[in-house]
C-alpha positions as CSV (number, residue, x, y, z in Angstrom):
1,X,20.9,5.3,1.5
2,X,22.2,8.8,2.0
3,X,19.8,11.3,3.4
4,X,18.8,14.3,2.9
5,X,17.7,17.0,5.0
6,X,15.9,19.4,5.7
7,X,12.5,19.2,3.5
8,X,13.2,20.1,-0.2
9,X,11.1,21.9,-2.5
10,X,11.4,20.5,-6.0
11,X,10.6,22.0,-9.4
12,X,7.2,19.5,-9.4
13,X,4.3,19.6,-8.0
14,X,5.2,17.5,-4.8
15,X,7.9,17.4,-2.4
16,X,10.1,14.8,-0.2
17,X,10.9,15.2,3.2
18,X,13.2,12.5,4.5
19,X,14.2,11.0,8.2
20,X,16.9,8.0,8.8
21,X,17.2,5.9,11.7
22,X,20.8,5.3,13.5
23,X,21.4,2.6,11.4
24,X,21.5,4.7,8.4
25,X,23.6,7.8,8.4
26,X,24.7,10.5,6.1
27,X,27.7,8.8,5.1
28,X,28.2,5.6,3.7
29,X,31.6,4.7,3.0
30,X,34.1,3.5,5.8
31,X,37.5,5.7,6.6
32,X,39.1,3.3,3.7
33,X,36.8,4.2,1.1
34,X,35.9,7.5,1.5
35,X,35.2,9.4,-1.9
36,X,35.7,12.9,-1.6
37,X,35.7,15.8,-4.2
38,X,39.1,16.3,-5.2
39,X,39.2,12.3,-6.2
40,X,40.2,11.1,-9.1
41,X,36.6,9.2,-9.5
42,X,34.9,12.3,-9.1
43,X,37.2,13.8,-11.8
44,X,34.5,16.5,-13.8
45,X,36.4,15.8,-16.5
46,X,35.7,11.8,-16.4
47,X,31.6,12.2,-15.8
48,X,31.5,14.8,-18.2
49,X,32.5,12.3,-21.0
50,X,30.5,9.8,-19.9
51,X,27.3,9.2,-22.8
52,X,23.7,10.2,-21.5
53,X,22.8,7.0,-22.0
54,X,25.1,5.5,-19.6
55,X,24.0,8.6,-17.2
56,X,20.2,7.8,-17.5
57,X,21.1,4.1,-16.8
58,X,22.8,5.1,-13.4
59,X,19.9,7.8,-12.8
60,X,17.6,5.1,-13.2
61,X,18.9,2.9,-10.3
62,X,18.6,5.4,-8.1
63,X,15.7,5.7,-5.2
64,X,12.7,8.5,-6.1
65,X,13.7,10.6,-3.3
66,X,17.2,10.6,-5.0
67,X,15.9,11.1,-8.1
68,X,13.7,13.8,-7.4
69,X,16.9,15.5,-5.5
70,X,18.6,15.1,-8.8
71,X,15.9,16.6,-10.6
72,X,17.5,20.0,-9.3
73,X,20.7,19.5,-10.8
74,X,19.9,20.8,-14.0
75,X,17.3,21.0,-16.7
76,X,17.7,17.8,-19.0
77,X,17.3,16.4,-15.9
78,X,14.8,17.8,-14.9
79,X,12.6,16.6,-17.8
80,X,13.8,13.1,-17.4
81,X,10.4,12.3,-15.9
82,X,8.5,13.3,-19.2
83,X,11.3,12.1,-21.4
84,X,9.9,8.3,-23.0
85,X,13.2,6.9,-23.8
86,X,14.0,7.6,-20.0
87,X,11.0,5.6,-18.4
88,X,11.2,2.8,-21.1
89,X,15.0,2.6,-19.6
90,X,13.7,3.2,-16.1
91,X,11.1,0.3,-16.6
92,X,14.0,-2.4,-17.7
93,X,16.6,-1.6,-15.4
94,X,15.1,-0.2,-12.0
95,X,15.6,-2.4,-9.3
96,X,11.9,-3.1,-7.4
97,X,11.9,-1.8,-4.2
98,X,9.6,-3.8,-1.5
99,X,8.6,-0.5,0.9
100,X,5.3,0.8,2.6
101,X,3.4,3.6,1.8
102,X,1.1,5.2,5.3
103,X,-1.3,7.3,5.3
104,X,-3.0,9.1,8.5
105,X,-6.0,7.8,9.0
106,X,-8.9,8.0,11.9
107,X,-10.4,4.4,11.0
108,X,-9.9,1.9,8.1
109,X,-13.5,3.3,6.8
110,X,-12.6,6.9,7.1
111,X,-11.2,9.5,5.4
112,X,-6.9,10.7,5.3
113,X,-5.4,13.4,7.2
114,X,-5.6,16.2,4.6
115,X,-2.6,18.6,5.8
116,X,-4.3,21.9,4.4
117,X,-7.6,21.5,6.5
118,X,-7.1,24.2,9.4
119,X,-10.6,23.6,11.1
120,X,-10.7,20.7,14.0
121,X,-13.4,18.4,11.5
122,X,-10.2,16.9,9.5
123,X,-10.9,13.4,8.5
124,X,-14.6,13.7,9.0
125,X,-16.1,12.6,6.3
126,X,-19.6,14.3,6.5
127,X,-17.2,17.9,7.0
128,X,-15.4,16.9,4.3
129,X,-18.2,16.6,2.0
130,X,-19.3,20.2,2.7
131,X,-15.9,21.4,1.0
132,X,-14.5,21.4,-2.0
133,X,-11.7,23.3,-1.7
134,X,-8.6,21.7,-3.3
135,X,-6.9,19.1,-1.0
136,X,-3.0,18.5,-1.2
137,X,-2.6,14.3,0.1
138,X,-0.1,13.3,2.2
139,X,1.6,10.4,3.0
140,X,4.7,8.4,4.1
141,X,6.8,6.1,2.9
142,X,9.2,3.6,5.1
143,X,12.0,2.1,3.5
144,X,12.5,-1.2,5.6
145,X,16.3,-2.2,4.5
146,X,17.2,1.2,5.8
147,X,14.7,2.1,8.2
148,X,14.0,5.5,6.8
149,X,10.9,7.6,6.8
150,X,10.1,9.8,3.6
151,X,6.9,12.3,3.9
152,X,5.2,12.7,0.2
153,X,2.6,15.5,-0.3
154,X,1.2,16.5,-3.4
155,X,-0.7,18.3,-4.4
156,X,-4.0,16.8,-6.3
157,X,-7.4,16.4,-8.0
158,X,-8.5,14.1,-5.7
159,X,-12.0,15.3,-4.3
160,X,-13.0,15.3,-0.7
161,X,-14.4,12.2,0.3
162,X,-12.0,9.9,-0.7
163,X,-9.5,7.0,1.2
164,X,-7.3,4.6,-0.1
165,X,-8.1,1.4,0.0
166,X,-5.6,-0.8,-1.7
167,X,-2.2,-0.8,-3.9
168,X,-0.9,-2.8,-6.5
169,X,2.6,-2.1,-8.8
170,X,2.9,1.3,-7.6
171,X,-0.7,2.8,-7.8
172,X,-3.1,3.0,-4.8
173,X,-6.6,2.7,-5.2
174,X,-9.1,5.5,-3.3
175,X,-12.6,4.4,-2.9
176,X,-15.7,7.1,-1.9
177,X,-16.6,6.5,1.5
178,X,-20.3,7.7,1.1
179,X,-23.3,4.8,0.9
180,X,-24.1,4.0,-2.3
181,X,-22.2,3.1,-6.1
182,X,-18.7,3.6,-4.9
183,X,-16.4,5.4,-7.3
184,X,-12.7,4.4,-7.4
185,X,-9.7,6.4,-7.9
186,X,-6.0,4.9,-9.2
187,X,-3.5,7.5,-8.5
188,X,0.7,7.5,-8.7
189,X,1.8,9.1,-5.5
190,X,5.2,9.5,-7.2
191,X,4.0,11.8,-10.1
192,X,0.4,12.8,-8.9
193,X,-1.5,11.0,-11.9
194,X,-5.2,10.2,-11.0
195,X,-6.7,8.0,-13.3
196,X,-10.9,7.5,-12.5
197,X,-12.7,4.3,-13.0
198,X,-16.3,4.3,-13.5
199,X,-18.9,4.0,-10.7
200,X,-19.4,0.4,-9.4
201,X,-23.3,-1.0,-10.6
202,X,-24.2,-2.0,-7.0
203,X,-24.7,0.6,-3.8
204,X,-22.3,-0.5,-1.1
205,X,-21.6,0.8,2.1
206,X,-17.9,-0.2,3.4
207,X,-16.7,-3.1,1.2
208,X,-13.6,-4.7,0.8
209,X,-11.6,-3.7,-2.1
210,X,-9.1,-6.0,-3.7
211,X,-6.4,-4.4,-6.5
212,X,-3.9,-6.3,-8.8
213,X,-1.8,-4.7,-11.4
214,X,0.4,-6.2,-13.8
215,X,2.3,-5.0,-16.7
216,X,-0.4,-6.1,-19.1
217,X,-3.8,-5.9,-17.4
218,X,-6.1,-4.5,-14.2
219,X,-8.5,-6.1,-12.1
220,X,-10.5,-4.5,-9.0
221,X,-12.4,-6.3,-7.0
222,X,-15.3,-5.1,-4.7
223,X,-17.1,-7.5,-2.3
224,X,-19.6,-7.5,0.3
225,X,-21.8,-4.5,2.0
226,X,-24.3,-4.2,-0.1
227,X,-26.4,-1.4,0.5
228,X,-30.2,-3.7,0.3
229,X,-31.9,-1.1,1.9
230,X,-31.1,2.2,4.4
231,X,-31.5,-0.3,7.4
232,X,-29.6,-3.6,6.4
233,X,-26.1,-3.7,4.9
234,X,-25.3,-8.0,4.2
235,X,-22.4,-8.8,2.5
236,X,-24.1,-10.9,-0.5
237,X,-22.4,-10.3,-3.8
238,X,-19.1,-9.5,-5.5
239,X,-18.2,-7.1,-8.5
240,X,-14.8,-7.3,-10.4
241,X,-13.7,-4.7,-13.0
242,X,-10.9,-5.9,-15.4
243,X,-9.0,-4.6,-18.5
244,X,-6.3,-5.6,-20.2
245,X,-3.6,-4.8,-23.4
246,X,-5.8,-7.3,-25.3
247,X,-8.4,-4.7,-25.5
248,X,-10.5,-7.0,-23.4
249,X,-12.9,-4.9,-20.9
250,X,-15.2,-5.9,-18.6
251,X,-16.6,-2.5,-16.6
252,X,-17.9,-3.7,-13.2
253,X,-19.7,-6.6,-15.4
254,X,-18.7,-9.3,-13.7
255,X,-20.4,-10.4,-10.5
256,X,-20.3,-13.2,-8.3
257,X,-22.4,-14.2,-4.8
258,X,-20.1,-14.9,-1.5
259,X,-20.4,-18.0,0.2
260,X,-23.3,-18.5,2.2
261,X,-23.1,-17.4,6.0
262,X,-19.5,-15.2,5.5
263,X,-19.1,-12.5,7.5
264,X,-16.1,-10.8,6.9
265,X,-15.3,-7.2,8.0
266,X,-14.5,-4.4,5.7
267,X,-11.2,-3.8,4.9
268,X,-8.5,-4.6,2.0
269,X,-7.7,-7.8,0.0
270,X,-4.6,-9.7,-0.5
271,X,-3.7,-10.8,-4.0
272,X,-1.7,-13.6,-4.7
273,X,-0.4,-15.5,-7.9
274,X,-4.2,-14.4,-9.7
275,X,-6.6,-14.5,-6.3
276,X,-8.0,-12.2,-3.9
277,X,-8.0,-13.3,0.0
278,X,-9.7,-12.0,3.2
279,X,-10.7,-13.0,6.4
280,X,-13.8,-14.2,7.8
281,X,-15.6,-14.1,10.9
282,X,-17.7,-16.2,13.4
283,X,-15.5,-18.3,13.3
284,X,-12.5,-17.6,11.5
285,X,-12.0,-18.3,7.9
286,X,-10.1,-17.5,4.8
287,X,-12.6,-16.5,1.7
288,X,-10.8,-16.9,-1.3
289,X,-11.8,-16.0,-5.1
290,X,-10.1,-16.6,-7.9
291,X,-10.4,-14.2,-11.1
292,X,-10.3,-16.6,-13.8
293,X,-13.0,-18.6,-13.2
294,X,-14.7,-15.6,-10.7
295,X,-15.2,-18.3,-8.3
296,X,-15.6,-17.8,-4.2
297,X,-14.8,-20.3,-1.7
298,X,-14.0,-21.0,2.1
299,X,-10.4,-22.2,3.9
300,X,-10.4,-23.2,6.9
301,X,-7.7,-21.1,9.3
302,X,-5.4,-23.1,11.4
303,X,-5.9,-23.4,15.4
304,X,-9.5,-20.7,14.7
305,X,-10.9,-21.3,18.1
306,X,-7.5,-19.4,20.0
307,X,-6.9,-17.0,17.1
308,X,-6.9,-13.1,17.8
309,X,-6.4,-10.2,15.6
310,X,-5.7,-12.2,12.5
311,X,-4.5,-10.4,9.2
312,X,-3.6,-11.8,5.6
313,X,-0.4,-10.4,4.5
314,X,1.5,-11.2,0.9
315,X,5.1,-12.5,1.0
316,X,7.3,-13.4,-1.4
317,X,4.5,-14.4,-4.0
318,X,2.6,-16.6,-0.6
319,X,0.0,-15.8,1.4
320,X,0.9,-15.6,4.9
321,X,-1.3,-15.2,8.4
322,X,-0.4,-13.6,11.2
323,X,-2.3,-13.9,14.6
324,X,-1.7,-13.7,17.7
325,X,-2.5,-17.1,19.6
326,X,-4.0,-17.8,23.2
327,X,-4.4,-21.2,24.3
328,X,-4.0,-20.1,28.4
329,X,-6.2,-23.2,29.1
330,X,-3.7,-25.8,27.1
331,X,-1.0,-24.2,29.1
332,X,0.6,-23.0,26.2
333,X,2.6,-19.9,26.0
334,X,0.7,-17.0,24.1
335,X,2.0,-15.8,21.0
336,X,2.1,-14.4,17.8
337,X,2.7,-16.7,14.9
338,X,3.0,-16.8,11.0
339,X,1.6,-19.6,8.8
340,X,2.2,-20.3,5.1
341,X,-0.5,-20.9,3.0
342,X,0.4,-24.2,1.1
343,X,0.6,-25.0,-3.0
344,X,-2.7,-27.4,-2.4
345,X,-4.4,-24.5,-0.9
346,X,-6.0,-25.7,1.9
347,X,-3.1,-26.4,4.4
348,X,-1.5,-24.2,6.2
349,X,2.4,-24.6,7.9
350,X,3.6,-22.6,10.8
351,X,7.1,-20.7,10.0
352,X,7.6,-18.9,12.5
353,X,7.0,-17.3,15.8
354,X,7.9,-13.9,17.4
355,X,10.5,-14.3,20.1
356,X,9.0,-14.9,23.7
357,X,10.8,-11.9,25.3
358,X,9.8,-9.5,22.0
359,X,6.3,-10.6,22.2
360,X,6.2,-10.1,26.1
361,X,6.9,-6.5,25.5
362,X,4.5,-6.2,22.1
363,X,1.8,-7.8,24.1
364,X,2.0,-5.0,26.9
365,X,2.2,-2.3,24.5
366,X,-0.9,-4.0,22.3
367,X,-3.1,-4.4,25.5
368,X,-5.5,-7.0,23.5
369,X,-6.4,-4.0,21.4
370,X,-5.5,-5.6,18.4
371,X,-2.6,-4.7,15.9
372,X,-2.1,-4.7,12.1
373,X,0.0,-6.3,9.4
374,X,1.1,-5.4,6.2
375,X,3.7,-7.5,4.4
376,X,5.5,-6.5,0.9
377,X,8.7,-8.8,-0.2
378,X,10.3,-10.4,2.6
379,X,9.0,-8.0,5.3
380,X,5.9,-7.6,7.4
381,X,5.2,-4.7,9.4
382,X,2.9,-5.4,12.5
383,X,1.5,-1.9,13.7
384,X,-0.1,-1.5,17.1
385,X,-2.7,0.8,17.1
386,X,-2.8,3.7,19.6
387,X,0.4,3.7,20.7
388,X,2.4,7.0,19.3
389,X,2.6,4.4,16.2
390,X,4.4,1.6,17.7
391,X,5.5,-1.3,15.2
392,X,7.2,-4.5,14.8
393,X,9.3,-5.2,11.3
394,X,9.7,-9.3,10.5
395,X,12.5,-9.9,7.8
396,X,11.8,-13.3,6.4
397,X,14.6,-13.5,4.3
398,X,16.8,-13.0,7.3
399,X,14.5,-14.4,10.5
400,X,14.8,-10.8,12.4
401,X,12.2,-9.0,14.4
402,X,12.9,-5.4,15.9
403,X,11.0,-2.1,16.6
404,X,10.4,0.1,13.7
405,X,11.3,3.4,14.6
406,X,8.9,5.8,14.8
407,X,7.8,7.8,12.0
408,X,8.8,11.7,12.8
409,X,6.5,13.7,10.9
410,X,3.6,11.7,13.1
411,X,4.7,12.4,16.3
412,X,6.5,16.0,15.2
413,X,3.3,18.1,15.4
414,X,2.7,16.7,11.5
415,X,-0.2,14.2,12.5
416,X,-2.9,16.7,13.6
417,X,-6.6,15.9,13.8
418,X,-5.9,12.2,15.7
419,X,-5.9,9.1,13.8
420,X,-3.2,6.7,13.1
421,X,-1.3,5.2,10.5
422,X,-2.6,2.3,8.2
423,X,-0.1,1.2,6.0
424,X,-0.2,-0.7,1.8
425,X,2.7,-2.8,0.4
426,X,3.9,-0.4,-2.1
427,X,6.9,-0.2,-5.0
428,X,7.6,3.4,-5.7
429,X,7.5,3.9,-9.2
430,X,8.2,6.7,-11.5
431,X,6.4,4.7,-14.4
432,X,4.1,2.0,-14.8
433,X,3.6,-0.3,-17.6
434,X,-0.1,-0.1,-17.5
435,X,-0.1,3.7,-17.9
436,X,-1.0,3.3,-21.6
437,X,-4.2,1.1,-20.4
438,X,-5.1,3.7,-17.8
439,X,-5.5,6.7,-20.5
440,X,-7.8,4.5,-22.2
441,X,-10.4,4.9,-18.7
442,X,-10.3,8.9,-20.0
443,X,-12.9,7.7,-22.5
444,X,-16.6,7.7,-21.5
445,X,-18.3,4.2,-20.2
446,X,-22.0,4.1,-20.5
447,X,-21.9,1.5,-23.5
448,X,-19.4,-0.6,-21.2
449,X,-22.3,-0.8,-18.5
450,X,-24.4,-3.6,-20.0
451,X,-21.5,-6.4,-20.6
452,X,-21.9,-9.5,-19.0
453,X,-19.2,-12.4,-18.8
C-alpha cells in the first residue's frame, strides 16, 4: 500500500494519519515498471473517458485511508460516501480486509484514551463521569499484510463513560462501565455512526460482551457479573439481544443461567460459525453458548494444569487457543502453543508452536506478566503488556512469526495519560449491510421489554 504522509485533514468529520514499516514503502513498482506521469497509462485523456461506473468500481477496491485521500480530489467524489448506488457497489465488490482496530486503554474494564482531555484524570472513569464535554475517540488501525499503522479520530456523540468492548463486520460495540443496567453503543469508526441499543434488564458490573453481525441479523450477548447486591458481584445468568431482516426482535429478552461453578473473568467473547466462547477459571475451561438453542456448556481445555495466560482468538472461521505452556517439572521446554478447536467440539489439536529462539526472547520481554491475543483471518496478534507495546504477529496461512512494529502515534508523545493498547479483529468498512436494521433501534423500546422466548 502506498503511504501517505503527513496527517491529512479531510472534508469529513474524521481524519487519517498513516505510518508504514520498512517493508512497505512509498513506491511500489520495481525500476521495470515504474508508472510515471507522462505515461501513456496515465494519459488524462484515457481516464477521462472512462464511464463513472467503471471509476466507482476501481474506487471501491481501494483501502479507506485511500479512499478518504480520494475524497479530496473533487466533489462527486467527495459524496461518494452518501451516494447509494456507490455503497450497494462498494458492498458487492470490496475485497474484506482482515486488520485490527486499538484503542488506548488503562485496563480491559476501563475507559479509552480521549485525546481532547487536557487534565491528568484521562481514562478515569469516575472523572470522566463529572464531564460532559464532547469527546473526539481515537483509535488505530494495523494493517498486518503491510505492517502499517493508521491513527482514526473522530469526532463523536459518544458520551463519557464508555469502552469498547467487542467488534463484529465492521462495528465496535461500547459498553457503560458504571455498575448497574449496562447501555451498549454500535458505532462505525469509518463514518462516525452511533447507533444505541436499549439498556440491558439486569444490573451488571464488568461482564463479558459477545457481538456477531451478519448481513441479515444482530445478536449481543452479555454474561456474568451480576450486580446481586452492592457487596457480591457472581457471574449467574446470561442476556442475549437479537434482531434480524425478518422483523424478528428479541430486546434483552432472552436469558439463560451459566454453568454451575464458572468463573470466568471479564472480558470479550469470540464468535464462531453461530457461538459465543470464553475462558474459564479454577481450572481452566472453555464456556461455550450457542444462540440458537441459548444453551451454555463446558469444554474441557487441553494440557489445563501447565496453561498460562490463555486467550480465545477466531481464525479462519475456527476457534483457536493460544497459551503459553510450562511443564519445567516433565522437562519439557516452555512454550507458547496454538490449538484448533475440532468439528466435534470437544477435542482440541495442536498446530503450532512459536519458534524456541522467538519465544526465548518474547518470554523475557513478557516476564510472566501475561500477554494478549487477538486473531482476525489468518493472523493473530499476541500483545505483551507494558512493554512500549511490544507484539508478536502469527500468519497461519504462511507459518510466520515476527515483531510487529511498534505503533508511532503510542510511543510519539500521542499516548498520554498511561495505558496500553488492547486490540478487536476488525474489517474497515465504509457500509454495512445491517445499517438498514440499525435505523430501526432509533425507534423507542419500552413495549419490546416484556418479550420472552
Amino acid at each position: 500500500m502506498e503511504a501517505f504522509d503527513p496527517s491529512v485533514t479531510l472534508p469529513f468529520s474524521y481524519t487519517f494519519t498513516t505510518a508504514t514499516s520498512s517493508r512497505s514503502s512509498g513506491t511500489i513498482a520495481s525500476p521495470n515498471n515504474i508508472i510515471t506521469t507522462g505515461s501513456s497509462w496515465m494519459d488524462g485523456r484515457i481516464w477521462s473517458k472512462l464511464p463513472q461506473r467503471l471509476l466507482d468500481r476501481v474506487i471501491a477496491f481501494l483501502t479507506p485511508p485511500a479512499f478518504f485521500r480520494a475524497r479530496c480530489v473533487c466533489k462527486r467524489w467527495y459524496g461518494l460516501l452518501f451516494s447509494p448506488t456507490f455503497l450497494e457497489l462498494y458492498l458487492q465488490v470490496s475485497p474484506r480486509r482482515y486488520w485490527f482496530l486499538f484503542f488506548k486503554q488503562k485496563s480491559l474494564n476501563n475507559s479509552i484514551y480521549r485525546s481532547n482531555d487536557n487534565n491528568s484524570s484521562a481514562g478515569d472513569p469516575q472523572n470522566d463521569n463529572r464531564s460532559s464535554s464532547p469527546t473526539t475517540c481515537e483509535g488505530f488501525l494495523f494493517d498486518p499484510y503491510d505492517l502499517s499503522w493508521y491513527r482514526i479520530s473522530f469526532p463523536t456523540l459518544l458520551p463519557p463513560g464508555f469502552s469498547p468492548a467487542a467488534s463484529s463486520d465492521g462495528l465496535v460495540c461500547w459498553v457503560s462501565y458504571e455498575a448497574g443496567p449496562k447501555t451498549l453503543i454500535l458505532c462505525n469508526p469509518m463514518v462516525g455512526s452511533l447507533t444505541p441499543l436499549p439498556p440491558t434488564l439486569r444490573s451488571r458490573l464488568f461482564p463479558s460482551v459477545g457481538l456477531a453481525v451478519t448481513p441479515t441479523s444482530i445478536d449481543v450477548t452479555m454474561a456474568g457479573d451480576d450486580l446481586i447486591s452492592p457487596y457480591a458481584v457472581k457471574n449467574l445468568t446470561a442476556e442475549s439481544f437479537h434482531m434480524d431482516g425478518g422483523g424478528f426482535y428479541s430486546i434483552w429478552g432472552t436469558s439463560s443461567s451459566l454453568p454451575r461453578l464458572c468463573s470466568f473473568e471479564s472480558g470479550k467473547m469470540v464468535h464462531v460459525e453461530g457461538r459465543f466462547y470464553c475462558m474459564n477459571y479454577s481450572p481452566y475451561s472453555i464456556l461455550a453458548h450457542d444462540i440458537s438453542s441459548n444453551s451454555w456448556w463446558k469444554i474441557q481445555a487441553p494440557m489445563r494444569r501447565f496453561l498460562r495466560s490463555p486467550n480465545l482468538v477466531e481464525s479462519r472461521g475456527k476457534l483457536l487457543l493460544v497459551a503459553a505452556v510450562e511443564k519445567s517439572q516433565l522437562n519439557v521446554p516452555k512454550s507458547l502453543r496454538l490449538w484448533g478447536l475440532q468439528s466435534c467440539g470437544t477435542t482440541w489439536v495442536e498446530l503450532e508452536r512459536m519458534p524456541q529462539q522467538l519465544y526465548v526472547q518474547f518470554a523475557e520481554l513478557e516476564n510472566g506478566n501475561g500477554f494478549h491475543c487477538v486473531g482476525n483471518g489468518e493472523f493473530i496478534a499476541i500483545m505483551i503488556p507494558g512493554t512500549e507495546q511490544k507484539a508478536v504477529l502469527f500468519d497461519m496461512s504462511r507459518k510466520r512469526w515476527h515483531w510487529i512494529p511498534p505503533c508511532p502515534y503510542v510511543n510519539g508523545g500521542v499516548g498520554r495519560g498511561g495505558g496500553e493498547l488492547h486490540g478487536f479483529a476488525y474489517e474497515p468498512r465504509l457500509a454495512t449491510p445491517v445499517t438498514g436494521l440499525l435505523d430501526q433501534l432509533t425507534l423507542p423500546f419500552q413495549s419490546y421489554n416484556n418479550i420472552n422466548v
